[in-house]
C-alpha positions in Angstrom: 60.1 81.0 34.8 56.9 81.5 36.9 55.4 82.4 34.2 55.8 79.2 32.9 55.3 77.2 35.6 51.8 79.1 35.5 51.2 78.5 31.9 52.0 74.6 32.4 49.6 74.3 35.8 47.3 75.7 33.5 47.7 73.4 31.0 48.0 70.3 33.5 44.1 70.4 34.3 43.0 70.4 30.8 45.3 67.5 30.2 44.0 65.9 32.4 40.6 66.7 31.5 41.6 65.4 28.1 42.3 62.0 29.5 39.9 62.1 31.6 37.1 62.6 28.5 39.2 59.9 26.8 39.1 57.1 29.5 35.2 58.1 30.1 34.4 57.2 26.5 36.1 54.1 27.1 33.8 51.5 28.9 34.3 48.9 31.6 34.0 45.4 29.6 33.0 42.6 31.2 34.5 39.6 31.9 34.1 36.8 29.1 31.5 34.4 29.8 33.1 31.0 30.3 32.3 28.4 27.9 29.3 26.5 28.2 30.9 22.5 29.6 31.5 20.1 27.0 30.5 17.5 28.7 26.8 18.4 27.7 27.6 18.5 24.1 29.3 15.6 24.1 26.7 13.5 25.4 23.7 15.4 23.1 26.4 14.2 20.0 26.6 10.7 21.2 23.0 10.3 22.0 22.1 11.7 18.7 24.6 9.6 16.9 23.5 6.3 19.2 19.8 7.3 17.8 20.8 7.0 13.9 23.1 4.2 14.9 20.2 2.2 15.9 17.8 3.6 13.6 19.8 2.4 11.0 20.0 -1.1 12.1 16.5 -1.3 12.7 15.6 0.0 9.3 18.8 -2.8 7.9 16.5 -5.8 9.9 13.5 -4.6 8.7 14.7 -4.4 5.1 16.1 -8.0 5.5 12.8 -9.2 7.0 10.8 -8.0 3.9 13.1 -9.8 1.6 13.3 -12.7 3.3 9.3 -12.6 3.4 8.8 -11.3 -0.7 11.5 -14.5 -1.7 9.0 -16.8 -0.1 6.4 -15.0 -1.9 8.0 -15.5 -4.7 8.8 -19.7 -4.0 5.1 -19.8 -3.3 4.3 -17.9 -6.7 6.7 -20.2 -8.6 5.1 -23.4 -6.7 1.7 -22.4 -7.9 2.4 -21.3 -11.3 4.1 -25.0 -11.6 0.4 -26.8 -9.8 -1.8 -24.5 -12.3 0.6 -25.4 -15.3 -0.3 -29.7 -14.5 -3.7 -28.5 -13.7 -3.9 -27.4 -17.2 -2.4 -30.1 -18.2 -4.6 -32.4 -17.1 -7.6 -30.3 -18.3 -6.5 -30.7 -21.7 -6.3 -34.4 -21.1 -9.6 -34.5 -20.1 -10.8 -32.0 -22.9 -9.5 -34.4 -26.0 -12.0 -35.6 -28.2 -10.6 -39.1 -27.9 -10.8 -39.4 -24.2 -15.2 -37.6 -24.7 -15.5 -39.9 -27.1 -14.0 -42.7 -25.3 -16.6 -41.9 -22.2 -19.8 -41.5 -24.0 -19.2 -44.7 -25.8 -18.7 -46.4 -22.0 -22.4 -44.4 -20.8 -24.1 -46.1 -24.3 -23.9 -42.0 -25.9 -23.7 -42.4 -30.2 -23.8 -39.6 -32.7 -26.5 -38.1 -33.9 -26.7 -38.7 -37.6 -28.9 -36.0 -38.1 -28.5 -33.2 -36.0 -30.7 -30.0 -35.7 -28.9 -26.6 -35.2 -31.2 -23.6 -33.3 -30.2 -20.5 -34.6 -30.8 -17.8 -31.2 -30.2 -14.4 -33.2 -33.8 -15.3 -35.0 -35.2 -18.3 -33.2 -35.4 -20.7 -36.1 -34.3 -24.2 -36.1 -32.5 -25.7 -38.9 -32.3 -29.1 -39.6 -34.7 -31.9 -38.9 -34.1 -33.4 -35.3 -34.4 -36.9 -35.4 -33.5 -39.3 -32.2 -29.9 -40.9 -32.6 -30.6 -44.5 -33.5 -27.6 -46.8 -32.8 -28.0 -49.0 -36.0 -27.1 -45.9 -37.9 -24.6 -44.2 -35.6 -21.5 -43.3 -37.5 -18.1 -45.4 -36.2 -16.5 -43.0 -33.7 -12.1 -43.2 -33.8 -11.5 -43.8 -29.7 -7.9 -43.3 -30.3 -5.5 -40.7 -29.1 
């Protein structure tokens, strides 16, 4: 049995050099880092979330403000439409021929009975001008 108590010392070293070569490829690890504190986090997501929050209702005012500010665009554009639409109104008044006729028969005006027309393509006139004479003035209707 010596003998194979020798053979088995023998053995024993290259065993153990075995798991020696094996635990040398393994490596020491180290320890996990800890986790960064949530705290941190927590407060970048609230702050960010705060920031949209009120970025949001300053962009809702703002969007309120200009709506208020195009409807009383929009009352003053009706308002003036309405003030140019009498304006007109009371140009065309002014414009009838009843109402001209009306004024130059107050200022002493009559019609010319024979008028003269000057034609500006060519430069002629046509027609004989005469002075309007009252005693042959044609009757003017005043009414509208």
């Amino acid at each position: 049995m010596s003998s194979f108590l020798a053979q088995t010392r023998a053995r024993v070293p290259r065993l153990a050099d075995a798991v020696a070569q094996q635990r040398a490829r393994l490596s020491v690890v180290r320890r996990p880092e800890q986790r960064a504190p949530r705290v941190p986090f927590a407060a970048l997501v609230l702050a960010v979330l705060g920031i949209g929050l009120v970025g949001l209702l300053v962009l809702n005012t703002t969007l309120q403000h200009q709506a208020f500010y195009a409807n009383s665009l929009e009352q003053r554009a009706d308002g003036l439409a309405e003030r140019k639409q009498s304006l007109e109104i009371g140009v065309d008044a002014l414009r009838a021929p009843g109402r001209v006729a009306r004024e130059a028969d107050r200022l002493g005006m009559v019609p010319n009975s024979s008028p003269a027309f000057l034609f500006l393509a060519d430069g002629t006139v046509r027609g004989t001008p005469a002075p309007a004479d009252p005693q042959h003035a044609l009757p003017l209707d005043t009414s509208d």
